[in-house]
Each structure stands twice: as structure tokens, then as C-alpha cells.
N, C-alpha and C positions, 0 to 999 in steps of 0.2 A: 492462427492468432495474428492480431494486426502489429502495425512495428509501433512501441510504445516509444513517445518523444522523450527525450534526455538531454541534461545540460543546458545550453545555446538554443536548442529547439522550444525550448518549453517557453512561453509564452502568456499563457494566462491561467486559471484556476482549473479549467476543464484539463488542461494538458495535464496538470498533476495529480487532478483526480485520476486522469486514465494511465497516468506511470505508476501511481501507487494500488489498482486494481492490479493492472499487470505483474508488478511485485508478487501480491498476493496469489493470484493465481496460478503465479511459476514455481510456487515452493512442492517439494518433494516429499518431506517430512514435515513431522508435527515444531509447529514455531510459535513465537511468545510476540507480544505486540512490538518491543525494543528491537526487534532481528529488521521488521518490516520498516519502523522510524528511520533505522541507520541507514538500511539499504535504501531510503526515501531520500536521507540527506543527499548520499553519496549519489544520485542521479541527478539530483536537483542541481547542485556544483554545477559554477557555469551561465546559470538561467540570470537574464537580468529581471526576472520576478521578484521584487521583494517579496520576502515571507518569513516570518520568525519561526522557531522549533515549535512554539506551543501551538501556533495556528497549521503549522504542519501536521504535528500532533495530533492535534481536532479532526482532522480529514482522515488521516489514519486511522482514529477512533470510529468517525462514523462510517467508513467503509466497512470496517470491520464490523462493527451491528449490522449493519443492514444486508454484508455476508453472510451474517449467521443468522440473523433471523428468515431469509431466503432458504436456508439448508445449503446453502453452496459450501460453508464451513463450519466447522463445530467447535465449540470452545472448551474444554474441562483442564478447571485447574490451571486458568492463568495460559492453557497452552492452545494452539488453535489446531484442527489438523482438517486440510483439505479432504473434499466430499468425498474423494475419490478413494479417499483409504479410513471412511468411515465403517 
């Protein structure tokens, strides 16, 4: 897996689409959208990106569709849980 940018590094909209994939794909267990938001904020810290939560939020949300509509994740009941422990 490649090194996902954080903080200082992140740069423009693409950087944090690819930290918040990365998020996603590093989970172990089954997780809820607010786990992947906080651990968004918490990498984000740093970035001279402006970005608000709700626009962060958005990104988060459509990663997360287009994860699951791919089969890479599955969603039931509010909870996501990686393909790998489908």
C-alpha cells in the first residue's frame, strides 16, 4: 500500500480523497461512517487546505458509495465492514 499524505503534506482535494480511501481500507473490523470522519479530521490537522466538516463529510460519504457499490465494502445497518471479512 502506498504512503497516504497527512497534516502539512496534504495539499489539494486529491490528497484527501487518497487519505480518506486509505483510512477506509486500513480498518479491521466492522466501522460506522463517524469512526472514518474523526480519523479524516484527525489527519487532516495541519493541512493549509481550507475544508469545512460538511465538505469533508461529502467526500467521506461518496467514497464510501462508490466503495460499496464496487463490493470492496458492505454496508448493513448503519455499519460498514471490509470485503475481506464479508
Amino acid at each position: 500500500m502506498c504512503k497516504v499524505k497527512s497534516g502539512v503534506l496534504i495539499t489539494n482535494k486529491e490528497d484527501v480523497q487518497n487519505m480518506i480511501i486509505g483510512i477506509i481500507f486500513r480498518q479491521q473490523k466492522k466501522y460506522r461512517r463517524e469512526h472514518i470522519l474523526e480519523s479524516a479530521k484527525k489527519y487532516f490537522k495541519g493541512s493549509a487546505l481550507e475544508i469545512n466538516n460538511n465538505a469533508l463529510g461529502l467526500i467521506v460519504d461518496e467514497n464510501l458509495d462508490i466503495l460499496s457499490r464496487n463490493g470492496a465494502i458492505c454496508c448493513k445497518n448503519g455499519n460498514y465492514i471490509p470485503e475481506k471479512f464479508i
